[in-house]
C-alpha positions, 0 to 999 in steps of 0.5 A, a space after each residue: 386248259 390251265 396250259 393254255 390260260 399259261 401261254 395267253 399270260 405269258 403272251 400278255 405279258 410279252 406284249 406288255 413288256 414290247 409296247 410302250 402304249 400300255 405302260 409309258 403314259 399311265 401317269 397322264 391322262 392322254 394315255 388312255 381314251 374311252 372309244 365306247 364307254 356307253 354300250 351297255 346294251 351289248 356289253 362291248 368296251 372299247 379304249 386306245 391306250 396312247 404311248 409317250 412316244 405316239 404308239 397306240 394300241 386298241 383294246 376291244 372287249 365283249 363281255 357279254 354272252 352273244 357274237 357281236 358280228 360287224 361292230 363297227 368303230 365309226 368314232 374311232 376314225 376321227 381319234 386313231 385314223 389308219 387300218 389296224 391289225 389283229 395282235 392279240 386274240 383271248 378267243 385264240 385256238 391256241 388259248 382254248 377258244 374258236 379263234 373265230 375273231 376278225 378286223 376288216 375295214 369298211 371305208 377306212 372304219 374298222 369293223 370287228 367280230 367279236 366273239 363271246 366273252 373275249 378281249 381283242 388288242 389291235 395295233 395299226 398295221 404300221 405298228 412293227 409289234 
């Protein structure tokens, strides 16, 4: 297991490095927006980090115990329009989870499945990352 907490850091830490959005606009406060904030009930955060350049990229946590199946983003339309794509997947095989996590678009809205205590970045399908 302490393998594969490695690759899910040295991954993190490639992304860092690749996308602008989470580090070009730290100084400014466009560079972050609160998508959820007030989801208490299941535990679920959900933020877009904006770059200085325009890139954007989606942070989705679950940090409660329970699935949440079909969390849909319906808010998210009017702030970050466009289909997005999983990047990265703390639930991942590779890192020691079930890798069960999943996007899929309903209307233009994404609807997530969010495994237990995971974190998922998303990128919009656009994105080269």
């Amino acid at each position: 297991r302490s393998a594969a907490m490695l690759d899910f850091v040295s991954e993190l830490g490639m992304h860092y490095r690749a996308l602008p959005a989470l580090w070009s606009a730290d100084d400014r406060d466009e560079g972050f927006e609160w998508v959820e904030a007030d989801d208490a009930e299941r535990s679920v955060y959900v933020f877009v980090r904006h770059g200085a350049d325009g890139e954007r990229l989606l942070c989705a946590a679950n940090l409660g115990v329970e699935v949440q199946a079909g969390y849909r983003l319906d808010s998210l339309v009017s702030r970050a329009p466009g289909r997005w794509r999983l990047l990265l997947d703390s639930d991942d095989r590779r890192f020691g989870g079930r890798g069960t996590a999943a996007v899929r678009h309903d209307g233009g809205v994404p609807v997530l499945y969010l495994p237990p205590l995971s974190c998922l970045w998303l990128v919009p399908e656009s994105s080269d990352e």
